[in-house]
C-alpha positions as CSV (number, residue, x, y, z in Angstrom):
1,X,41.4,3.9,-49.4
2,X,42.3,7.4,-50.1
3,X,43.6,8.1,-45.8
4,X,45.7,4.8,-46.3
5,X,47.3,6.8,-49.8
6,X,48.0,10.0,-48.2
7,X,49.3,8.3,-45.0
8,X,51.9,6.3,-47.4
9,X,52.8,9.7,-49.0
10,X,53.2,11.3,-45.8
11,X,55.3,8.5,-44.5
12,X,57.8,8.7,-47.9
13,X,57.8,13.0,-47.5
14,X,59.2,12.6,-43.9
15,X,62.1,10.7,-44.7
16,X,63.1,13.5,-47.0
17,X,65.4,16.3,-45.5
18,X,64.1,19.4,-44.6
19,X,65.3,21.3,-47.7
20,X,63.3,18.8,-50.0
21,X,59.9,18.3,-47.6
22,X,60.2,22.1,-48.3
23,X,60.4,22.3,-51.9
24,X,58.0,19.4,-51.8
25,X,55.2,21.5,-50.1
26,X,56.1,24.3,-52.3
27,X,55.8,22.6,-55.5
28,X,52.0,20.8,-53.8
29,X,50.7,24.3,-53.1
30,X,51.4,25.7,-56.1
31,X,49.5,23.1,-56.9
32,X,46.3,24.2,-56.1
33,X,46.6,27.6,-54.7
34,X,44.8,29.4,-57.8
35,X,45.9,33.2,-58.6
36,X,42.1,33.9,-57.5
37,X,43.3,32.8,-54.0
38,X,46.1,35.0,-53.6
39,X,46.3,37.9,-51.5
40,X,49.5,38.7,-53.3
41,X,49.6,40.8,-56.9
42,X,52.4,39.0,-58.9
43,X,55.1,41.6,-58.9
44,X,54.8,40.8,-55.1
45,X,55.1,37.4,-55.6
46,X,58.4,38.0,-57.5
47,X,59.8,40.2,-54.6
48,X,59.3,37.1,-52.0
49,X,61.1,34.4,-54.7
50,X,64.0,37.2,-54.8
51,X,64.0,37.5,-50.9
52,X,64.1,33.7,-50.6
53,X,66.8,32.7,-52.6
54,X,68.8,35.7,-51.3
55,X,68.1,34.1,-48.1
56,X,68.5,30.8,-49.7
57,X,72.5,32.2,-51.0
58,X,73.3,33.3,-47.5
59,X,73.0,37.3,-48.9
60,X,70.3,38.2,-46.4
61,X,70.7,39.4,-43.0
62,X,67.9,37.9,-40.6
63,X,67.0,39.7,-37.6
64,X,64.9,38.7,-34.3
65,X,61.5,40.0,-35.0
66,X,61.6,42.1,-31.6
67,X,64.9,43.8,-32.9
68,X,63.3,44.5,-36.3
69,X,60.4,46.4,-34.6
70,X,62.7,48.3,-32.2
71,X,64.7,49.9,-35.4
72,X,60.9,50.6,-36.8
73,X,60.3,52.6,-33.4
74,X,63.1,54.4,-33.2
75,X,63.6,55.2,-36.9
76,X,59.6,56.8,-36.7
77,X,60.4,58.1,-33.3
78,X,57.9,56.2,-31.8
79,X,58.4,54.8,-28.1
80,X,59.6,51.8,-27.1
81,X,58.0,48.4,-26.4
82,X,56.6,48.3,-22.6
């Protein structure tokens, strides 16, 4: 039975760390995510690998989504969150 299949695949992904379940789904998506489906143009596509693996190295710096929007406002002059 195909359930019983996927459930046994499932079962063998979880014991994986995290770094490899991720690659894992990666690598399945690619899989049949067509470039049809794709919001993304592939130039953009190429700017997201480059962000990850900078991320990936340890050469990013990650903010807090709430701080990132406060810089937006005040760099546009807009006012702050209520």
């Amino acid at each position: 039975m195909m359930t019983e299949s996927i459930n046994q695949v499932f079962a063998a992904a979880m014991a994986l760390d995290a770094d490899s379940r991720r690659d894992l789904a990666e690598r399945l998506w690619d899989t049949v995510q067509t470039k049809e489906d794709t919001v993304f143009s592939e130039s953009t596509w190429e700017e997201i690998g480059l962000r990850v693996a900078a991320s990936d190295a340890g050469h990013a710096e990650h903010i807090p989504g709430h701080a990132a929007l406060e810089q937006i406002r005040a760099e546009f002059g807009l006012p702050k969150a209520g």
